[in-house]
C-alpha positions as CSV (number, residue, x, y, z in Angstrom):
1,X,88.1,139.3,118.2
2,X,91.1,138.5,120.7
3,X,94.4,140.2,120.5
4,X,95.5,136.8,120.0
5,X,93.3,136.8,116.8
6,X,94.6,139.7,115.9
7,X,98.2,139.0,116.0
8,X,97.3,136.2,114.0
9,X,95.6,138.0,111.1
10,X,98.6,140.8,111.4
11,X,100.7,137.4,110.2
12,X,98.7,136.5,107.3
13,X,98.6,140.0,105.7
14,X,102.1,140.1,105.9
15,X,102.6,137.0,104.6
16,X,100.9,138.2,101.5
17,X,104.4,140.1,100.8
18,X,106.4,139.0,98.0
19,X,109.4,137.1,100.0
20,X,108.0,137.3,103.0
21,X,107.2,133.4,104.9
22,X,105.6,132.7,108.0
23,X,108.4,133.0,110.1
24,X,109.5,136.3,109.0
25,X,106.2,137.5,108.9
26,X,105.5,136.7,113.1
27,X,109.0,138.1,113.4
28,X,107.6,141.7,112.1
29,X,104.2,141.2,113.5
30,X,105.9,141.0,117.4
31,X,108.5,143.1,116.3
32,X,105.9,145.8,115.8
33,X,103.7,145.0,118.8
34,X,106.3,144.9,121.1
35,X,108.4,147.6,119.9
36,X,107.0,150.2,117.7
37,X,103.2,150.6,118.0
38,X,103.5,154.1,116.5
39,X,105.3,152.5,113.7
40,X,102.5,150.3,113.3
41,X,100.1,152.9,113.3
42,X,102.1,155.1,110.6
43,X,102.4,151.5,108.3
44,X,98.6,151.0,108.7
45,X,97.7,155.0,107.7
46,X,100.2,155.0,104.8
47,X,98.8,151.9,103.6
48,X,95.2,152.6,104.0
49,X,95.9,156.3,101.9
50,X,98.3,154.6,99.4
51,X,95.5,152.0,98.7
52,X,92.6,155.0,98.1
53,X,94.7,157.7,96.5
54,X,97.2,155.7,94.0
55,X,96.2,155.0,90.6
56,X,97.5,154.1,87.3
57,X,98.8,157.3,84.7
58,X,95.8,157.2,82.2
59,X,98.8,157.7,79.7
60,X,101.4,155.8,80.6
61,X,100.1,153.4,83.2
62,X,102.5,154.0,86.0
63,X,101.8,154.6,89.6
64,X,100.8,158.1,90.5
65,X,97.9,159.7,92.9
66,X,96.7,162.3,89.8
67,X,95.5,161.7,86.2
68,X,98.7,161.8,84.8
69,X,102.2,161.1,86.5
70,X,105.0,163.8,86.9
71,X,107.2,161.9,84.2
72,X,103.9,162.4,81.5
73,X,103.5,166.0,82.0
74,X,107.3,166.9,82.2
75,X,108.1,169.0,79.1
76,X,111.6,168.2,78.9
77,X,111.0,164.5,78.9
78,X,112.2,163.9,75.1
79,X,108.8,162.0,73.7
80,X,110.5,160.6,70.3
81,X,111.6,157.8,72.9
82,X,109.3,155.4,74.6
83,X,110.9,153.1,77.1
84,X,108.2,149.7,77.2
85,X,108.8,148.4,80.9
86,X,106.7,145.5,82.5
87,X,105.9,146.9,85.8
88,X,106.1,150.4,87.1
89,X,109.0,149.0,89.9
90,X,111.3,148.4,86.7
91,X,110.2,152.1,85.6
92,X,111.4,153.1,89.1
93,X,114.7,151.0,88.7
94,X,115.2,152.7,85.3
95,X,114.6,156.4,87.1
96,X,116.7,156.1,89.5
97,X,119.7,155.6,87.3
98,X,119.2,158.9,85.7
99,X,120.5,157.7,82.3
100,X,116.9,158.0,80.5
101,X,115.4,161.0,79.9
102,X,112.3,159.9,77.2
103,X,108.9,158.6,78.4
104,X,107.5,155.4,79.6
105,X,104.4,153.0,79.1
106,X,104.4,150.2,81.7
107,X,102.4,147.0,80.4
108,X,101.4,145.9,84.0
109,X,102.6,141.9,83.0
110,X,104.3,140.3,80.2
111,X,103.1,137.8,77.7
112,X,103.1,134.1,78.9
113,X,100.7,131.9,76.5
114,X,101.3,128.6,79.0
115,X,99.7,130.5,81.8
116,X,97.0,132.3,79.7
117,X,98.5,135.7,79.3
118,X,98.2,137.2,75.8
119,X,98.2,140.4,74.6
120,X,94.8,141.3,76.0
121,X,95.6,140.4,79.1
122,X,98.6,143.2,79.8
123,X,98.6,146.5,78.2
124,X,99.8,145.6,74.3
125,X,96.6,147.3,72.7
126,X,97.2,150.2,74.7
127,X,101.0,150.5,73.7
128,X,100.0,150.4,70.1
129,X,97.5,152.8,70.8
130,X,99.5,155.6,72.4
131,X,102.1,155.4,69.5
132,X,99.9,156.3,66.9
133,X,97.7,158.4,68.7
134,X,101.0,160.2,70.3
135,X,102.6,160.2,66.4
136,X,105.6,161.7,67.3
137,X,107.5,158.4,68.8
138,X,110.9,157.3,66.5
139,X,112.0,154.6,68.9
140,X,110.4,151.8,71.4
141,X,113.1,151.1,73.8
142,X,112.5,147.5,75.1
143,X,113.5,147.4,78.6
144,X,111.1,144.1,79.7
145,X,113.0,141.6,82.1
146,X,115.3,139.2,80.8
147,X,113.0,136.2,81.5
148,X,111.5,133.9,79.3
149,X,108.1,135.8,79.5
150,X,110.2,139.2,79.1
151,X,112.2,138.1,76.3
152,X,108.8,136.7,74.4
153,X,107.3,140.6,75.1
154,X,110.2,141.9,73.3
155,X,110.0,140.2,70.2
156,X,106.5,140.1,70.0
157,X,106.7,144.0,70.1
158,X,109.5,144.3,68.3
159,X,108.4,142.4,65.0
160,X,105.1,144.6,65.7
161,X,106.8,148.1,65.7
162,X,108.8,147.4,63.3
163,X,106.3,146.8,60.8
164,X,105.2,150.1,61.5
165,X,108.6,151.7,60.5
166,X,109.5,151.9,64.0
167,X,113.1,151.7,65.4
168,X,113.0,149.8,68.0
169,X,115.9,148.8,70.4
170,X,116.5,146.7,73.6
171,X,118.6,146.9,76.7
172,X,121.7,145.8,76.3
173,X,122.8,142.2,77.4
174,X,124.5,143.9,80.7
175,X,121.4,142.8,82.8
176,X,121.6,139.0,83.9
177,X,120.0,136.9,82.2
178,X,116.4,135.8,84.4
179,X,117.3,139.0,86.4
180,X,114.3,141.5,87.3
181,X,114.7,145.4,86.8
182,X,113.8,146.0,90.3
183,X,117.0,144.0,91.8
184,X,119.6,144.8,89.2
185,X,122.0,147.2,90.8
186,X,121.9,151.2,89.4
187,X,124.9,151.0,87.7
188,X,124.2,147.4,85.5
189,X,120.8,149.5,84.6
190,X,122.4,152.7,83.5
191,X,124.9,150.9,81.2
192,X,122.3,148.7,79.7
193,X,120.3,151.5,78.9
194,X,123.4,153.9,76.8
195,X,124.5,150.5,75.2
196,X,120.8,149.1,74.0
197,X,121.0,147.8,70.4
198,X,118.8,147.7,67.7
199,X,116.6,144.0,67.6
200,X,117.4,141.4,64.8
């Protein structure tokens, strides 16, 4: 393979990116050619461990490189509340405000019958599953995005817990509508979270 070859296929992987087009992709590819090769290498070894050593909490699903994630085996975590997030970025996003202090369970998608996603196909058995095996949960906070898919997660769920004497809640309108966890600014997060409501 030529250098030129390689170049090339340094382009494609980056385009794989979410956001990330053509052009800035050959901007980042030159950029690290040219001017950081030892940043290249260090992106190419954390990679290459990050893709071997991370793994999904057997409890909660979230990223974590053991069995069970820090957040799991913290004893101070309050586990009467389980925050329900769609991807383990919008558990991040919720962390980092500091205004949650239960556990998580991350369903890795959301419901979306037009494109063939029903409950088997993210982590809605498994939810289920953890609250009555865990039988100590009073609330299911709904913190999925405020998307069409997000917002057919949350009642789906919430109809379901609460015929199992459940209360559930959701995040409070504060997040924009069609917004996604991950880019909602700390402080919209935190005040979502302290002013979720109870579901009709």
């Amino acid at each position: 393979m030529t250098s030129l070859h390689a170049l090339d296929a340094l382009i494609v992987a980056l385009r794989r990116l979410p956001g990330v087009g053509e052009k800035s992709a050959s901007r980042m590819a030159h950029h690290l050619m040219q001017h950081d090769r030892a940043g290249a290498q260090l992106l190419s070894q954390a990679l290459a461990h990050a893709a071997q050593s991370v793994q999904h909490c057997v409890r909660c699903y979230a990223f974590t490189s053991a069995t069970l994630c820090e957040t799991c085996l913290d004893p101070s975590r309050d586990a009467s509340r389980l925050c329900v997030v769609e991807t383990p970025a919008d558990q991040t996003a919720i962390e980092r405000t500091q205004s949650y202090k239960g556990l998580y369970f991350v369903l890795m998608g959301a419901l979306s019958p037009l494109n063939g996603i029903g409950p088997q196909e993210v982590g809605v058995k498994r939810l289920f599953e953890r609250v009555e095996h865990d039988g100590v949960v009073k609330e299911v906070i709904l913190a999925t995005n405020f998307t069409a898919e997000g917002e057919a997660t949350a009642h789906v769920l919430s109809q379901a817990f609460k015929k199992r004497g459940i209360e559930v809640t959701r995040l409070a309108r504060g997040v924009p509508l069609g917004s996604e966890l991950e880019y909602v600014d700390l402080g919209t997060i935190a005040h979502a979270m302290v002013d979720r409501k109870s579901t009709p």
